[in-house]
TORKOL-4160 file (C-alpha; in steps of 0.2 Angstrom, whole numbers, padded with zeros to 4 digits, m for minus):
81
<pt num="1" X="m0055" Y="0028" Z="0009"/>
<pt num="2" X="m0038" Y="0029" Z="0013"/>
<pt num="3" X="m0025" Y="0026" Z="m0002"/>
<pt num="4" X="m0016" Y="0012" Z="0013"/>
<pt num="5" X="m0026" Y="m0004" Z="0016"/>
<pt num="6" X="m0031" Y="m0008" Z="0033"/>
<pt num="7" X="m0019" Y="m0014" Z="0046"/>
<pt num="8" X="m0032" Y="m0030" Z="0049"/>
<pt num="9" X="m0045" Y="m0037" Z="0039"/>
<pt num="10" X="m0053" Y="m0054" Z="0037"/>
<pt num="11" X="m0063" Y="m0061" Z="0022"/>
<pt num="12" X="m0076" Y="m0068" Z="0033"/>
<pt num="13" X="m0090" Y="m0058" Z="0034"/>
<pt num="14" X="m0094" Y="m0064" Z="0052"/>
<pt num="15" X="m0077" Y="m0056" Z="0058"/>
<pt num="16" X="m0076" Y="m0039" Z="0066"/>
<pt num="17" X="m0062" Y="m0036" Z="0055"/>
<pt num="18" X="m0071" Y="m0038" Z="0041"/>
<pt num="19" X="m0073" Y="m0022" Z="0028"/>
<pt num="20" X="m0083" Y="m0022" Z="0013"/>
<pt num="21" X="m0075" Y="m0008" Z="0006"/>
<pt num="22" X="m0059" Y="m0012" Z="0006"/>
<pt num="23" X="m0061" Y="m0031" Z="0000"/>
<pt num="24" X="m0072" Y="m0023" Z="m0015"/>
<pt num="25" X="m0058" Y="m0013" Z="m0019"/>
<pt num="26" X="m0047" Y="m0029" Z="m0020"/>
<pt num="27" X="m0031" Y="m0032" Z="m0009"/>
<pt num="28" X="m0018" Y="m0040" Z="m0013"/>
<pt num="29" X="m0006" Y="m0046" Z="0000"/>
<pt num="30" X="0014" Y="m0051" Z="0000"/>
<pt num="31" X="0018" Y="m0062" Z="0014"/>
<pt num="32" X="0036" Y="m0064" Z="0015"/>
<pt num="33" X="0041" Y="m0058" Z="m0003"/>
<pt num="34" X="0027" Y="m0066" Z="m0011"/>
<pt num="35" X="0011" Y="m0062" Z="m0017"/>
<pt num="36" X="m0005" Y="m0073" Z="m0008"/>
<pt num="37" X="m0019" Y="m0079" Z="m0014"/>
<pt num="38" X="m0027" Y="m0087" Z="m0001"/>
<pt num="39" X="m0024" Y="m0076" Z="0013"/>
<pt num="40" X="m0042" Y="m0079" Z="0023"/>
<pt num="41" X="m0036" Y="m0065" Z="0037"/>
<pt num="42" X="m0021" Y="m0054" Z="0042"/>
<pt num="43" X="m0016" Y="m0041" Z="0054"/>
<pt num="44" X="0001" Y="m0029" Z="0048"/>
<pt num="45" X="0005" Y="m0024" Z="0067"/>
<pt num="46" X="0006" Y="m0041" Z="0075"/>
<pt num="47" X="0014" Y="m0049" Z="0058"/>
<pt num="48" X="0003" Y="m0061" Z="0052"/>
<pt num="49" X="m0009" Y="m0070" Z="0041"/>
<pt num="50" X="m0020" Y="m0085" Z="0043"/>
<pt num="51" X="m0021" Y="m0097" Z="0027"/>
<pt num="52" X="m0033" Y="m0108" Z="0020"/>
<pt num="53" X="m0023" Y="m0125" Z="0020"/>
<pt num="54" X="m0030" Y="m0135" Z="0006"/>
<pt num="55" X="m0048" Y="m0139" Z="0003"/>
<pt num="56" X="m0052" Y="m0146" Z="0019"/>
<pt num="57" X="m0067" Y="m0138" Z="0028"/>
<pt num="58" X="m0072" Y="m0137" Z="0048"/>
<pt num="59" X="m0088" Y="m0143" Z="0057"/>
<pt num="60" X="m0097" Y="m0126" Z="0052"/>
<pt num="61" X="m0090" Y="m0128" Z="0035"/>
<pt num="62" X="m0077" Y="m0114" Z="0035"/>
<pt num="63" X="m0060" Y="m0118" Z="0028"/>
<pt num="64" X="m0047" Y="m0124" Z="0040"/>
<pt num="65" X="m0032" Y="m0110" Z="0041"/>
<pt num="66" X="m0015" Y="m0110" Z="0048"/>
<pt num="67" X="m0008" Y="m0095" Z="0057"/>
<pt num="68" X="0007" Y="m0090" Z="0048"/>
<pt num="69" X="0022" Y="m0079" Z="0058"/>
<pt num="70" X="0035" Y="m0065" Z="0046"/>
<pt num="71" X="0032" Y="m0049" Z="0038"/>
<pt num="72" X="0015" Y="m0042" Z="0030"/>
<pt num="73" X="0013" Y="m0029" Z="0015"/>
<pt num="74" X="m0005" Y="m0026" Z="0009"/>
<pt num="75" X="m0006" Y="m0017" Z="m0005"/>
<pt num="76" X="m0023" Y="m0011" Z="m0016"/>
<pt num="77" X="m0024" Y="m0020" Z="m0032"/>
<pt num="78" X="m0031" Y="m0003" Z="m0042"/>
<pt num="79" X="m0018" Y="0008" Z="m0036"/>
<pt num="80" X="m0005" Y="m0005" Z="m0041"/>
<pt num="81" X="m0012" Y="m0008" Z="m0059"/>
């Protein structure tokens, strides 16, 4: 694997983005300065990330998320440390 994390990933496994590898690996991500915990998916290119917004669930029982706009720096956890 690549010492840069991918330019999209998600944490729902049914998502095409979705990379086991990587997520194993742990990555962090700083959206706009500041380091995220909730971050359900997010794309470097386009400059976004989708957040869980509290604990409310949808119909399928996934988390409800909000699209969030501004500048996106994933980063590996491990090389970090």
């Amino acid at each position: 694997m690549s010492e840069a994390p991918p330019n999209r990933l998600s944490v729902n496994p049914k998502s095409p983005f979705y990379n086991e590898a990587a997520l194993a690996r742990g990555v962090g991500v700083r959206f706009k300065g500041e380091d995220r915990t909730n971050v359900e998916e997010y794309c470097v290119s386009e400059g976004w990330v989708r957040l869980a917004v509290g604990r409310a669930l949808d119909r399928r029982g996934n988390s409800m998320t909000m699209k969030y706009f501004g500048p996106v720096e994933p980063y590996f956890r491990d090389v970090e440390a």
